[in-house]
N, C-alpha and C positions, 0 to 999 in steps of 0.2 A: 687541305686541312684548315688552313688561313680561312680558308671563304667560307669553309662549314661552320666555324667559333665565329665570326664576322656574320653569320646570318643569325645565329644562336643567338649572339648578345643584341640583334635586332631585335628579337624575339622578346627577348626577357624586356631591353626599352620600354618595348609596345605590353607589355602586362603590367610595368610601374605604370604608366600611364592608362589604361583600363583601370585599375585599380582605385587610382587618385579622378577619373572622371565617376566610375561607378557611385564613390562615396562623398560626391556632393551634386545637387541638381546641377551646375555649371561651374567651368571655370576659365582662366584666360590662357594663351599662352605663357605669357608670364608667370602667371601661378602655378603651372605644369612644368616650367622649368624650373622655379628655386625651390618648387616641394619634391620634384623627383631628382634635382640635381646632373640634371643632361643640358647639355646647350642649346641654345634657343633655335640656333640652325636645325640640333637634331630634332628638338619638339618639333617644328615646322614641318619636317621632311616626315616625321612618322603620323601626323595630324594629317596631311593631307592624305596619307593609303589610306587612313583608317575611317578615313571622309568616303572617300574613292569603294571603300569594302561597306560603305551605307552603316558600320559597326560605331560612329560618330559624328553628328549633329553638328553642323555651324547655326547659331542664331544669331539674333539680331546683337548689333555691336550695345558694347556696355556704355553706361553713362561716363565721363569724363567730366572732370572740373575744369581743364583744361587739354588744347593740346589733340591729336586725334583720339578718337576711341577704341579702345581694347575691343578685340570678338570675342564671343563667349562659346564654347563648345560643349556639348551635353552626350554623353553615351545614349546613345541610341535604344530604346527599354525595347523595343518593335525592333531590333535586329535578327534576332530569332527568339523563334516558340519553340514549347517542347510539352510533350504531350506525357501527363502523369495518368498509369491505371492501378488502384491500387484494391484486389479481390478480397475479401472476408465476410467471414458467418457473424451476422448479426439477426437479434432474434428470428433466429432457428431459420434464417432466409441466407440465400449465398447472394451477397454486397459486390456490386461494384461501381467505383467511386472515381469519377474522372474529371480531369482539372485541366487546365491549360494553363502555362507558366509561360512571363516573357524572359528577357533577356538576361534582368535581372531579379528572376526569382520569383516574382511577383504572380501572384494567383490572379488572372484577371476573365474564368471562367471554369463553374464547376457544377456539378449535377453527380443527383447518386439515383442508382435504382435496386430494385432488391428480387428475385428471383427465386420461386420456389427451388430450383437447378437450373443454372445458370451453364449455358452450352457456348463453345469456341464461335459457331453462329452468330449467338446473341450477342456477342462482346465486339467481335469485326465491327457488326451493323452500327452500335454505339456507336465506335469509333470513328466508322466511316461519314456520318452524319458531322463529327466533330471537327473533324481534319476540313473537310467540304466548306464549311466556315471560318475554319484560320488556316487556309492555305499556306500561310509561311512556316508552321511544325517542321522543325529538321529531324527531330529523332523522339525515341517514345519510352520511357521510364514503368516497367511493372514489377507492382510488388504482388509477391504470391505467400498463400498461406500452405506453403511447402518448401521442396527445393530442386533445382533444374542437375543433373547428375546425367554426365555425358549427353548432354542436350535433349535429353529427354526431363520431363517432371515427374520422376520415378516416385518421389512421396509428394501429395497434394491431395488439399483436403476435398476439392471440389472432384467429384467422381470423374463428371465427364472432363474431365483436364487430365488426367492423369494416363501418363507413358506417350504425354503430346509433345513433340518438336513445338512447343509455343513460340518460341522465337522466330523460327524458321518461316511462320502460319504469317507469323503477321509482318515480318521483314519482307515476304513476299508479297503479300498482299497490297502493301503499304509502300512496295520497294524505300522504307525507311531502315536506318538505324535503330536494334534494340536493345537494351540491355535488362535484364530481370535479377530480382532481387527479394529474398526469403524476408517474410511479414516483421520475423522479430529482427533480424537482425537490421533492417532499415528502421525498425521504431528506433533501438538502440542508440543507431550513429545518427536519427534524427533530435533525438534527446541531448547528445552529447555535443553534437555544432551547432544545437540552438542553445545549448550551458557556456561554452566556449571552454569546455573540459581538453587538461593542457595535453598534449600529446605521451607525457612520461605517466598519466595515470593508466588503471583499467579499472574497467567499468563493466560488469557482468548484470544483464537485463534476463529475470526470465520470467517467462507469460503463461499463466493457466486460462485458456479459453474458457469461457462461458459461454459455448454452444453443446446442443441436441441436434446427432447424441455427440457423446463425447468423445474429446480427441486429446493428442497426447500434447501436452506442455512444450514445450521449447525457448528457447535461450538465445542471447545475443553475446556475443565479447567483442566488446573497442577496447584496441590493446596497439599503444604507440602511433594513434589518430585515425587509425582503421580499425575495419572489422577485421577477426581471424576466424576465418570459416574451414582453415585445414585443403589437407590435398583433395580430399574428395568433397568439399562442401560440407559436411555433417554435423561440423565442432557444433555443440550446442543442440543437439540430438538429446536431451536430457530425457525424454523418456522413454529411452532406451537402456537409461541405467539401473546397476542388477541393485535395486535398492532392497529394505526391507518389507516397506509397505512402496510396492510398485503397481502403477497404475496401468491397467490394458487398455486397448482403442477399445471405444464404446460401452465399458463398462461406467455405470452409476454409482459413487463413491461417497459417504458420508463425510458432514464435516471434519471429524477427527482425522480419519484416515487423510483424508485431502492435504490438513495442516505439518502433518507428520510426513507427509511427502515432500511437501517443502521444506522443512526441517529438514531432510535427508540427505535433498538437492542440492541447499546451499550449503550444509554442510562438505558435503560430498565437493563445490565448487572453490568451497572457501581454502579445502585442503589442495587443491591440484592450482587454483591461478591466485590467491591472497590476495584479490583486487580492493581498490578504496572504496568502491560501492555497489550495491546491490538492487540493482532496480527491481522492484516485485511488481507485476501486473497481473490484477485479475481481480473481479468485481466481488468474489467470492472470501476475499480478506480484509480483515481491519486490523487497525492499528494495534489493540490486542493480538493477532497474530504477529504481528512485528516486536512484539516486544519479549513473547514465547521465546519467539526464535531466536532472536540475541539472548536470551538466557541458556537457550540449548547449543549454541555454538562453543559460550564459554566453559560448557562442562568439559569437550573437549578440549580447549584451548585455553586455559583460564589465564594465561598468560598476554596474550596478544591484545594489540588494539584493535577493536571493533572494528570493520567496515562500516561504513557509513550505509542504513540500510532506506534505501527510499520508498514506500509506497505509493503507484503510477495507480492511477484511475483514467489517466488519459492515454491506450494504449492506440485507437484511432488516428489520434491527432498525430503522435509522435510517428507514426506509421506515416502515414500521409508527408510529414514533414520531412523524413528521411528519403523516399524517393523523388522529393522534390530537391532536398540538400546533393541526394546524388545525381540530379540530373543538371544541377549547377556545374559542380564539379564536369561532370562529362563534358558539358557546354564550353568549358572552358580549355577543356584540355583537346578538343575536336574540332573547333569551329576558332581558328583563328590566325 
């Protein structure tokens, strides 16, 4: 038990000090031991594994006014890659959009291509081209415009994806590590760890595609610094709800009706989680609809304080950001 808490508190050491290298290009042993507060014996002893695991940099010795000079030590950005895919309809073409992330996050390779139908084939071959040039990718991050339910992708939008072991296709293929992750709900938590939204709020995102033909809406919740996707993955399945004006797959829906669906939505959201804010995405709205809709919230609630309701026109980017934020996190909690 001794030796298990004695390896543990190794552990945690060596992530203050990751921590404090990550967030400056260099620093010394000395500066490693009165900002993290461990003794300079233990900086020494955890500096050199972390030299030894290539995950930190010795460089050249610092300048000195007198006296010998300090070494400088630098997190290693080239320790590992991680390979981000992230699939979506963008005019009326199925997207996908792939990046290469180093150690620290950092986007240091990216290309997108667009596909009248985009096949499991096509997406391998990409990748395979990708990997083949940064040999060092330990593990591979995709977000999907669906969601994986018992390791199948039972709902996804892209046809030929759909009731595929995707994981399995390309874990094998690739013999990597995968993890996959639904479109909205990584915009969500990539929204919310690029805001530095505190862990006690919630934040409810929901997204009306702008593709042909059309598909159903869906939602994100970060609730206590995560996503809450439910036993089955589903939470946030919103159009699935028995609204009044409900939306069907591929039906074509005028403005009014569209608006009044949202009105419905977050009503419907506002009463079951009373979150601080409301991210709305979809190119299909403006700020006049945002201001509808907080009129329509308070006929029911005329009491409460508002959520804070944001209007996203950047649900791309947040997307991308989020399987990138999670593939930090994964990095860190995998590789060390």
């Amino acid at each position: 038990m001794e030796g298990g808490n004695a390896k543990q508190i190794k552990q945690l050491n060596k992530d203050v000090l990751r921590k404090l290298l990550k967030g400056k290009s260099y620093r010394t042993k000395p500066e490693l031991a009165e900002l993290s507060g461990l003794s300079v014996v233990t900086v020494n002893s955890l500096i050199k594994e972390l030299i030894e695991d290539n995950e930190v940099r010795e460089l050249n010795e610092a300048k000195s006014t007198g006296g010998r000079r300090a070494k400088q030590f630098k997190y290693n950005e080239n320790f590992k890659h991680f390979l981000v895919v992230c699939l979506s309809n963008e005019e009326e073409r199925e997207c996908i959009h792939l990046g290469v992330a180093n150690a620290l996050g950092d986007i240091i390779f990216e290309e997108k291509h667009r596909f009248p139908t985009l096949s499991v084939e096509n997406m391998l071959a990409l990748m395979t081209i990708i990997l083949i040039k940064f040999p060092i990718i330990s593990f591979i991050g995709v977000g999907i415009p669906g969601l994986e339910i018992e390791k199948q992708l039972r709902i996804m939008d892209f046809k030929l994806f759909r009731n595929v072991n995707l994981r399995e296709i390309i874990s094998e293929r690739f013999s990597l590590p995968v993890f996959i992750e639904n479109d909205v709900n990584a915009a969500v938590y990539g929204y919310c760890k690029g805001k530095g939204i505190f862990n006690h709020q919630c934040v409810v995102g929901v997204y009306y595609p702008s593709t042909k033909p059309f598909v159903l809406p869906g939602a994100g919740i970060y609730l206590k610094g995560e996503i809450y996707s439910g036993k089955n993955g589903i939470a946030g399945e919103i159009g699935h709800l028995p609204l009044k004006t409900a939306i069907q797959e591929y039906q074509f829906i005028g403005a009014k009706e569209l608006e009044r669906n949202l009105f419905e939505t977050v009503l419907s959201l506002e009463s079951v989680l009373d979150p601080d804010t409301f991210l709305i995405y979809g190119n299909d709205f403006s700020d006049d609809n945002i201001e509808r809709l907080k009129t329509f919230v308070l006929r029911f609630f005329p009491s409460i304080t508002l959520p804070e309701v944001i209007l996203r026109n950047d649900f791309s980017k947040d997307f991308t950001e989020g399987i990138r934020k999670r593939g930090l996190v994964y990095l860190n909690e995998h590789y060390k």
